[in-house]
TORPAFI-349499 format. One record per atom (N, C-alpha, C): x, y, z. Coordinates in pm, whole numbers, plus 32768, in hexadecimal, padded with zeros to 4 digits. Example, Ala and Ser with C-alpha at 12.3 -4.5 7.8 and 13.67 -1.06 7.14 Angstrom:
2
85277DC7830C/84CE7E3E830C/85287EB6830C/85057F1F82C4/85577F9682CA/850A80038313/
This chain:
336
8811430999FD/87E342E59978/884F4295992F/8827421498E4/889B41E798B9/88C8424D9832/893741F997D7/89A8425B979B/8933420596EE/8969424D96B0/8943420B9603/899041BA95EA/8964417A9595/89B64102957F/89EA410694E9/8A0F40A894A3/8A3640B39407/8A10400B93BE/89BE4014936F/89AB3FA69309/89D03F7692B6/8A263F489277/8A3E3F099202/89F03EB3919C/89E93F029136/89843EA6909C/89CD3E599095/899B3DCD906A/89CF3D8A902C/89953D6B8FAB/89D83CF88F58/89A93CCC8EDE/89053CDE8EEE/88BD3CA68F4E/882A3C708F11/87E43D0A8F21/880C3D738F7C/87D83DC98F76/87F63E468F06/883E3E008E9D/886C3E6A8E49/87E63EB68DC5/87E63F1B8DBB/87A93F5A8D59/86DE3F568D9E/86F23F358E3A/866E3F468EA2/867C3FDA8EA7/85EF40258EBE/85D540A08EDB/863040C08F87/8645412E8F8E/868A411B9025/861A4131908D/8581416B904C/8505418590BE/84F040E990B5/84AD40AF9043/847C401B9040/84FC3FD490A1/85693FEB90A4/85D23F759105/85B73F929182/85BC404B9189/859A40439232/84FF40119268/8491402B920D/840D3FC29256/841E3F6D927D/84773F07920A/847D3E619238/84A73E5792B7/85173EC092F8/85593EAA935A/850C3EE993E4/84B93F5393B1/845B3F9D942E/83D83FAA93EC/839E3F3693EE/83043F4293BD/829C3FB79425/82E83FEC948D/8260402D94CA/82AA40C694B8/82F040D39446/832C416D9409/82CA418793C5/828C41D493E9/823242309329/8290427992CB/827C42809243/829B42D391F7/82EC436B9227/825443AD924B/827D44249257/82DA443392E3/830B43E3935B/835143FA9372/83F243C69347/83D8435D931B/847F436692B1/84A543B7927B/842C4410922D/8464448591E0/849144E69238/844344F39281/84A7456192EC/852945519317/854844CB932A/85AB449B936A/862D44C892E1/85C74497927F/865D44D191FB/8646455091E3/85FB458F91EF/8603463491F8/865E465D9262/8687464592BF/86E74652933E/8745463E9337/875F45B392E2/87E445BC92DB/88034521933F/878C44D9937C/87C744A693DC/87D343FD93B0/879D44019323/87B9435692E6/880E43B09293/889A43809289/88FD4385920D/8920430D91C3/895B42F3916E/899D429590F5/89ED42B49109/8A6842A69121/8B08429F910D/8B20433A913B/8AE5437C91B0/8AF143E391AD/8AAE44449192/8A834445912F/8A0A44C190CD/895D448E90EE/896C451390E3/88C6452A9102/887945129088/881F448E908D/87CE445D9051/874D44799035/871244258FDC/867F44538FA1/863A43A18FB1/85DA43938FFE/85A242F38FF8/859742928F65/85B042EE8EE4/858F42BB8E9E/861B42738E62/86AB428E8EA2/870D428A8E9F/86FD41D88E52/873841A98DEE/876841218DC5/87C640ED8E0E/87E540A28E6C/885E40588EC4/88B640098E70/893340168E99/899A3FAC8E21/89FA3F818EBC/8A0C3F0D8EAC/8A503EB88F07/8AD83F008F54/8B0C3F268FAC/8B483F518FE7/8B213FB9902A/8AB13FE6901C/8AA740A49055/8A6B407790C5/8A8240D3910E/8A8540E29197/8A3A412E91D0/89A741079238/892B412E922F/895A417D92D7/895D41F692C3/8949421C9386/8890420D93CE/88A3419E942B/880A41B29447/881F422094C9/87C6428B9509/87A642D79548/8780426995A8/87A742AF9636/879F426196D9/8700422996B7/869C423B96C9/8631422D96C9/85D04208963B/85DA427595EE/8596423D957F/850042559577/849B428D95C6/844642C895D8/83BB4247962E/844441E9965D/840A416B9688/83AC4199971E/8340415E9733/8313418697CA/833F413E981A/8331414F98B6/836041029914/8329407798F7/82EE405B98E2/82C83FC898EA/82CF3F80985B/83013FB8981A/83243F7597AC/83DC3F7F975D/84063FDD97B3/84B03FE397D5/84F33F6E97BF/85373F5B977B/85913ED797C7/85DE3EF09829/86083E58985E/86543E8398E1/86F33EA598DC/87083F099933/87543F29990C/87F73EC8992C/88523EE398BB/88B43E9D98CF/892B3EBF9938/89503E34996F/899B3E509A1A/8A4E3ECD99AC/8A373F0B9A17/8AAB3F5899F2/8B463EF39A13/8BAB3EFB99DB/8C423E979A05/8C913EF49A5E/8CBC3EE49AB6/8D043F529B03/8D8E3F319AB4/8DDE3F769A7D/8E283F8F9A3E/8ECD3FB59A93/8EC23F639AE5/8F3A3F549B62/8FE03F429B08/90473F519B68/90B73F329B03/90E43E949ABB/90883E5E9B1F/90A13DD79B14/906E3DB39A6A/8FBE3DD99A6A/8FA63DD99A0C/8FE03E13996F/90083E8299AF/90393EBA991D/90D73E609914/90F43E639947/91A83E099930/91383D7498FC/90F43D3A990C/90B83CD298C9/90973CF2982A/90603D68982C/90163D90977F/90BA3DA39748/90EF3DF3976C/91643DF9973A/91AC3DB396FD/91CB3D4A9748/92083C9E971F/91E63C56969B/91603CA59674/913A3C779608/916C3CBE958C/916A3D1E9596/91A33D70952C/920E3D2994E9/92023D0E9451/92B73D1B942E/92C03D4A93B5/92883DB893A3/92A63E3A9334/928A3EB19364/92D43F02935B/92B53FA19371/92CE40149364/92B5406A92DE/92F840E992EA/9292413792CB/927841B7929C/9239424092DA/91AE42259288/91BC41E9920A/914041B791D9/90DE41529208/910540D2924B/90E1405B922C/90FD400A92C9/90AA3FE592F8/90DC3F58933E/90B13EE29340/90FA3E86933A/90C43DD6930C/90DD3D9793C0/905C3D3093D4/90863CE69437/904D3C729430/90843C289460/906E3B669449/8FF13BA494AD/8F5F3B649464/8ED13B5794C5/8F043ADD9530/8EF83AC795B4/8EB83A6E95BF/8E1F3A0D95AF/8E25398795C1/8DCD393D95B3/8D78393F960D/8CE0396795DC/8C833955966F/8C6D39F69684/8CB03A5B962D/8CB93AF49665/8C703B5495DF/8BCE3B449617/8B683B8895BD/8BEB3C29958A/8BB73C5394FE/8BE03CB094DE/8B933D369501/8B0E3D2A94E5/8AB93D739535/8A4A3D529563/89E43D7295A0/89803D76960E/88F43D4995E5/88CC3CE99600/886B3CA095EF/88013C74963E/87A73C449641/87583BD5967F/879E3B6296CF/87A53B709735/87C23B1497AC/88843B479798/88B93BA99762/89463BC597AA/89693C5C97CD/89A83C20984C/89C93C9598A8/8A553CD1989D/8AA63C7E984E/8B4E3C90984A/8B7A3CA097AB/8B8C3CFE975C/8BA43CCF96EB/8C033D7196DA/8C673D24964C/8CDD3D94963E/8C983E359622/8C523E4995EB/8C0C3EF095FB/8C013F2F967A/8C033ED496F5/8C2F3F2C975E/8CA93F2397A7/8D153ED49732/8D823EE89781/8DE73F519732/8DA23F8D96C1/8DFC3FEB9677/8E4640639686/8E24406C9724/8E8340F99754/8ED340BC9780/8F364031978F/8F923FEF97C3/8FDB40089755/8FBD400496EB/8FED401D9659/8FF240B59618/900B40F7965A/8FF3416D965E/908841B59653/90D341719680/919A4199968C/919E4244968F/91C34284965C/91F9431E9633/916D434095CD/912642EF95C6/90BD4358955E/906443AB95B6/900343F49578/8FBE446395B4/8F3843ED95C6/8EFB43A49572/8EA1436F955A/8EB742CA9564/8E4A428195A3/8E5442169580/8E6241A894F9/8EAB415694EA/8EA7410B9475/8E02411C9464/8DD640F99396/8D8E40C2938D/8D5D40309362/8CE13FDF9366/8CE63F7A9320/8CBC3F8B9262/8D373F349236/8D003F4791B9/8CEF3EBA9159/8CD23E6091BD/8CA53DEA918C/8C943D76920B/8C4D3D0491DE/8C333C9A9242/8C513C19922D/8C933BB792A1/8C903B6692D4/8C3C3B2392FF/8BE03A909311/8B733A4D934F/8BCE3A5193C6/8B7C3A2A941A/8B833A4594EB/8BF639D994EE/8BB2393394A8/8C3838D394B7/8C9A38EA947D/8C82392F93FC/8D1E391C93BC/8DAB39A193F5/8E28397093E7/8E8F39BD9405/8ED839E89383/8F353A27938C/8F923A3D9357/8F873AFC9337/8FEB3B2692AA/90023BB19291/8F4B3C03925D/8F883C6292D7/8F0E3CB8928B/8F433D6292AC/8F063D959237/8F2C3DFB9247/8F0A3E739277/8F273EF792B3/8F073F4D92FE/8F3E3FF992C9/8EF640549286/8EF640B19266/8F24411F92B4/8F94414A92CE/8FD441CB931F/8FAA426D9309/8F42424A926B/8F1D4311926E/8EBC42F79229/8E754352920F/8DDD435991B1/8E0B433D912D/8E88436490E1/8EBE43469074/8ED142A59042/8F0842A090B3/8F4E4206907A/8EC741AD90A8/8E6241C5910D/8DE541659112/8D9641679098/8DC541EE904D/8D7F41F48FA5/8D8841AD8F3B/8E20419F8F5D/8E9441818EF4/8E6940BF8F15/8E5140D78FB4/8E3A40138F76/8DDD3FCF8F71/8D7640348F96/8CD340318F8E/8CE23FF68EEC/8D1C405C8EA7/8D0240498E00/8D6D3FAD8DEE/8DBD3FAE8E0D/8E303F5F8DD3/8DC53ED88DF5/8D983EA78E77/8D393E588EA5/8CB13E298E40/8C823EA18E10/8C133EA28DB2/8C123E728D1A/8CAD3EB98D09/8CD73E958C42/8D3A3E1E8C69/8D573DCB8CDE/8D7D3D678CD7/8E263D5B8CA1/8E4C3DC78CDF/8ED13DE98C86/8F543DA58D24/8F2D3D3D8D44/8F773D398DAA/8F843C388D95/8FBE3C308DE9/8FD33BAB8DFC/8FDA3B668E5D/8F6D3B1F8E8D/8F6B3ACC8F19/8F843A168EF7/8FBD39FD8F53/8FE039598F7B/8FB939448FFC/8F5B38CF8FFA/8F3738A99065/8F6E37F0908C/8F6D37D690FE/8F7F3749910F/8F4C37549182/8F0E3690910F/8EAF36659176/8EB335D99194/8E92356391E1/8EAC34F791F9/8E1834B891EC/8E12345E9193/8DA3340C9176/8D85336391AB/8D15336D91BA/8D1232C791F4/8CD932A99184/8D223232911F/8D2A3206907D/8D723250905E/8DA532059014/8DFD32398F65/8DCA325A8EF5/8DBC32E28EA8/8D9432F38E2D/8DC732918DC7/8D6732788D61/8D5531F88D08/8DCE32318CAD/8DED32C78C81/8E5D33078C37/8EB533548C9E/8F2033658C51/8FA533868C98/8FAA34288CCC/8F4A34438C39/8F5834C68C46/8EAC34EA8C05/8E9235678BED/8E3535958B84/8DC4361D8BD5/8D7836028B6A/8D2C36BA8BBD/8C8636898BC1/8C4D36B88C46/8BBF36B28C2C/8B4F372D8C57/8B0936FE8BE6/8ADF37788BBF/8A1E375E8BE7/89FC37708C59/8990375E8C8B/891637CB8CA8/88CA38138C70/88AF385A8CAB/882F38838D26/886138E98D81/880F38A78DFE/87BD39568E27/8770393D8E8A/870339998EAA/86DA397F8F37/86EE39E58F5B/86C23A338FEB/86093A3A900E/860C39EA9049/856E39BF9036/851339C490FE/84E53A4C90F6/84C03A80918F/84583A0291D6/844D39D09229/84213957924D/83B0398E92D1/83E23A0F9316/83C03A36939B/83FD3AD79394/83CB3B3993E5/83EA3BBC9426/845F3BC29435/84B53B3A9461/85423B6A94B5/85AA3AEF944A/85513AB693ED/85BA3A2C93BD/85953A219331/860E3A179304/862339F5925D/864A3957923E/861E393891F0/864838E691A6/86A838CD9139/8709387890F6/876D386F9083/875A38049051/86E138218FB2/86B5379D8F95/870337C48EF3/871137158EC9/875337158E1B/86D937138DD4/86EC377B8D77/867337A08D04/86BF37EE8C8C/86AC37B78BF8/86A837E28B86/866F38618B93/85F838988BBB/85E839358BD2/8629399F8C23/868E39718C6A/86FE397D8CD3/874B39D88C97/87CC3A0E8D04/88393A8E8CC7/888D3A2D8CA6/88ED3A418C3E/894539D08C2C/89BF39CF8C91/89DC39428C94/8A4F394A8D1A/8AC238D18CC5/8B1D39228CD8/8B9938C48C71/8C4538BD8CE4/8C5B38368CCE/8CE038278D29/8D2537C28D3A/8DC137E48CFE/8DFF37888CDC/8E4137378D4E/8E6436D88D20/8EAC367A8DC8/8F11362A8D61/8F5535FC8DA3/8FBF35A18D82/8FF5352F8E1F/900434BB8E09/9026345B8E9F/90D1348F8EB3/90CE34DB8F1C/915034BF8F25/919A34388F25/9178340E8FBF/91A6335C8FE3/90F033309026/910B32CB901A/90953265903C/90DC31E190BA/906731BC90D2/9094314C9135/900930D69113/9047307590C2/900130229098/8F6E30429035/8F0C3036907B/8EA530649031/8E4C30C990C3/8E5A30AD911F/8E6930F89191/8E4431A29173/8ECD31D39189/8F013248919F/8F30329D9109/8F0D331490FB/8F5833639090/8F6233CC90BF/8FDB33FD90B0/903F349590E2/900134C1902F/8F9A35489024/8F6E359E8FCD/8FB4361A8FC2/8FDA363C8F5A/900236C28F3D/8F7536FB8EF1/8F15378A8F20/8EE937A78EA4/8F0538398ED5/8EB038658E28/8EBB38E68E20/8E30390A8DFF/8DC0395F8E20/8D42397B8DF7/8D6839F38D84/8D0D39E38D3A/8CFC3A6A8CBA/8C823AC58CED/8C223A9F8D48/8BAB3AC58DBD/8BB63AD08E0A/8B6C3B268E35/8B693B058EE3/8AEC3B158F28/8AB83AA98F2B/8A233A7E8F56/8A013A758FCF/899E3A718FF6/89B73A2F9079/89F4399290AE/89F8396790EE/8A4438F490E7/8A60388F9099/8A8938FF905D/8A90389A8F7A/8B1138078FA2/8B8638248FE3/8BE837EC8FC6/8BAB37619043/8B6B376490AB/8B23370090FC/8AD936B39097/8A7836D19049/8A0936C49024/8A4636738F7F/8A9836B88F61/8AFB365E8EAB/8B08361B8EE7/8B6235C88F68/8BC635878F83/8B5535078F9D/8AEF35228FEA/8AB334D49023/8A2F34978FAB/8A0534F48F6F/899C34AA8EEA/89CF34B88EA5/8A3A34CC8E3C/8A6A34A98DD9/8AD534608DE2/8B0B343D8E4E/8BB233FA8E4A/8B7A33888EA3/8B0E33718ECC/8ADD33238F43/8B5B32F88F90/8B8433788FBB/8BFC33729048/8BE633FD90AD/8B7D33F89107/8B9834499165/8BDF3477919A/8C03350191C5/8C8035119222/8C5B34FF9294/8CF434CB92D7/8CDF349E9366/8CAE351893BE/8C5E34B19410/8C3035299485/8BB735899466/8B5C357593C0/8B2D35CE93B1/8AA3355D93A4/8A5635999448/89D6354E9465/897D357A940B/898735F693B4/88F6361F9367/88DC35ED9308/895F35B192A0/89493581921D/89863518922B/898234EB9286/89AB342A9284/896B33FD9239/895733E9919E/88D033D19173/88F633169128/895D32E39157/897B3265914F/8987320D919D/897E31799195/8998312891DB/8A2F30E991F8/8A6B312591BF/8B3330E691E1/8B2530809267/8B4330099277/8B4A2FEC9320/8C032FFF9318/8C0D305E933C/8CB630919363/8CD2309393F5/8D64305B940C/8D7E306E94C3/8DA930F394B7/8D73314E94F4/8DD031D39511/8E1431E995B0/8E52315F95D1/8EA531769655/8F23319B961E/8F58321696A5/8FD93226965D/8FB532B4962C/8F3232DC95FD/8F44334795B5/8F1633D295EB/8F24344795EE/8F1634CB9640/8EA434D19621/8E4034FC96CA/8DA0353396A1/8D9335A8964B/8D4235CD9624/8D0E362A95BF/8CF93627952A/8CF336AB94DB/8CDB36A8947A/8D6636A79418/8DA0365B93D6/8E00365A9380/8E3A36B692F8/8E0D374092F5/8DFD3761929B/8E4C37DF92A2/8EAC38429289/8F0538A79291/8F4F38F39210/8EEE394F9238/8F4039BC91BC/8FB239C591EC/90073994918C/90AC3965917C/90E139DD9145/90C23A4690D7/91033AA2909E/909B3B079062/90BD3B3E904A/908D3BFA8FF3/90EE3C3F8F95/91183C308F3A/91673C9F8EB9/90FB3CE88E84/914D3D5D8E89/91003DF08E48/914A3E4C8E16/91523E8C8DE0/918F3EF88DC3/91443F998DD0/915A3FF48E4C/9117404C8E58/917C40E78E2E/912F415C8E1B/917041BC8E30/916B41E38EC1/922642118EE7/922142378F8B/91F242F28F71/91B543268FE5/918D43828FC9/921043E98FFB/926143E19024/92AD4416904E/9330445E8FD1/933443E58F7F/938B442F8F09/934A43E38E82/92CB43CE8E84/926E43B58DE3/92A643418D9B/931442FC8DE6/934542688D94/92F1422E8DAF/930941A28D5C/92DB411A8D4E/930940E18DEA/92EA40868E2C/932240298E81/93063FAA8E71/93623F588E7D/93233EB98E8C/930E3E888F06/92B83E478F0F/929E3DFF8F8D/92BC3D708F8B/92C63D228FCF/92CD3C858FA8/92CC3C709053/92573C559082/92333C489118/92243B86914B/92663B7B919D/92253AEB91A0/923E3AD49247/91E73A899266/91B13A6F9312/91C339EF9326/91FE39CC93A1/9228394693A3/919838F393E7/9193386393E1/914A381593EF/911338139483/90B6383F94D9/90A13836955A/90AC37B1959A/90A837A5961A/90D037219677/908D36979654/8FE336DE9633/8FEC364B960D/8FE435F3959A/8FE73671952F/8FF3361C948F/90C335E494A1/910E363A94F7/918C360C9504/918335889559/9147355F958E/911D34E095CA/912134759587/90D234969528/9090343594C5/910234329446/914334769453/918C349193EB/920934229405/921C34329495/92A333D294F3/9256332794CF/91DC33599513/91A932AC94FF/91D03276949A/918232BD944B/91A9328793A7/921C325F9379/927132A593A8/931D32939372/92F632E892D3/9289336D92C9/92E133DD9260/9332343D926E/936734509201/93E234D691E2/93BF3543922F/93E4357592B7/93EB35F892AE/942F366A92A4/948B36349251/94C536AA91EC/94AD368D9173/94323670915E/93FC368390B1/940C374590B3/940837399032/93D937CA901E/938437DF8F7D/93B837A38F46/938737898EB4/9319378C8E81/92B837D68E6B/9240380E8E40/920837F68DCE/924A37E38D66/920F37CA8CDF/918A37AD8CC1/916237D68C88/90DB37838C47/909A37778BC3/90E137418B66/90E936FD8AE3/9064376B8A91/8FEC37288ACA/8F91373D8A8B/8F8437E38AA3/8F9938008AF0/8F8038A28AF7/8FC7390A8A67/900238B18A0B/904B38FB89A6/8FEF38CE8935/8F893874893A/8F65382688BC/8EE9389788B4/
């Protein structure tokens, strides 16, 4: 029998019933057996035993039960297990570069689903007992990454601290920088846009991310680091949201500059040469500041996490002839 798995809310599913979220996801569930299932104990929220009528707020963490009351022929299939060899774990490892009894941060790679989907067989939720070091329990996830993008994400070491950033995640009490590489130059140097967008179901297995005034609002500042003619722009931003592919989706209809590598929202015509430049998607959570309590002695801690640039935005980075020892983050408008 396979093992349960763990979900993460995000923004669009916030303040959804938790029975109404699980239909969408297992339309051939009835009612009355969900309720059983939360009478048991065997769908939790962050741990605790729930009631379907539960309100969801972005970060909590859904345990689905192996099965789900699905029949054989309407099961999904099940996902290939990773054999978890030494080779492999000295690989997950490598990624790591934060870690103490609360918390662990590791640069995602690019291309490496966070969790388990429609058409993927490999994604970090089943490599979390590699990440496992001296604890009793596996890390948890307490936030997400898209499949292309890389950089810091973070990883919960106890039921406490997955609480502690479940919330910090939700009241927005934390600070991300992302960089990204655009084909065009924004028309301003700097500034914030404020678009708002909506999750719009298209099919059973596929969503849509269309711009609409009736939309959740999605806000995020950027600034050009360096540019290369009218070409190329090295982006610093910072989101105040976190949408679904809000920071793809600003860059590309409101800045009419796509990021490189990103086939979904190419939604311009640029004729740009991109020889010279690393395949993929250009886009990397660069940093994370937070300030959490450690549970160990009830202080404050600071965090200030940052993940270096993978092989092939560093590619592109050489082509170009930019700084890579920028470090400088600022972003003007984020104070106005």
């Amino acid at each position: 029998m396979s093992e349960a798995i763990s979900v993460l809310v995000t923004n669009e599913d916030t303040d959804v019933r938790l029975d109404r979220w699980l239909r969408r996801r297992y339309p051939n569930v009835h009612q009355g057996r969900l309720e059983k299932l939360f009478r048991t104990g065997q769908i939790r929220v962050d741990g605790h035993r729930v009631k379907g009528s539960l309100r969801l707020v972005s970060g909590n963490s859904i345990r689905i039960p192996p099965i789900l009351g699905l029949s054989e022929k309407t099961r999904p299939p099940k996902t290939k297990k990773i054999a978890l060899n030494s080779e492999k774990v000295s690989l997950v490892r490598k990624w790591v570069i934060f870690k103490n009894n609360d918390i662990l941060a590791i640069n995602k790679p690019s291309g490496l689903a966070v969790q388990g989907g429609t058409g993927i067989r490999e994604h970090l939720d089943l490599m979390l007992d590699a990440l496992r070091f001296d604890a009793e329990e596996r890390p948890r996830l307490v936030h997400r990454l898209d499949r292309d993008t890389s950089g810091v994400l973070l990883l919960a070491r106890t039921i406490s601290s997955a609480r502690e950033l479940a919330k910090i995640f939700r009241e927005k009490e934390l600070c991300k920088t992302y960089w990204a590489l655009t084909a065009g130059v924004p028309a301003q140097k700097e500034g914030r846009i404020d678009i708002a967008l909506l999750k719009k179901k298209i099919s059973k297995i596929k969503d849509e991310i269309v711009i609409t005034k009736d939309g959740m609002n999605a806000i995020t500042d950027y600034k050009i680091v360096e540019r290369v003619g009218n070409s190329f722009a090295w982006l610093s931003l910072r989101p105040h949201t976190g949408r679904t592919h809000q920071i793809r989706i600003h860059c590309a209809a409101s800045l009419n500059c796509p990021i490189v590598g990103d086939k979904k929202y190419n939604l311009c015509d640029n004729e740009i040469d991109f020889t010279g430049l690393g395949d993929g998607l250009h886009l990397h959570s660069r940093s994370l500041q937070l300030s959490y309590t450690s549970e160990g002695n009830n202080k404050k801690t600071w965090l200030d996490l940052v993940a270096p640039i993978p092989e092939h935005m560093s590619q592109s980075w050489e082509y170009l002839g930019f700084d890579k020892n920028y470090t400088q983050d600022n972003i003007s408008v984020l104070d106005t």
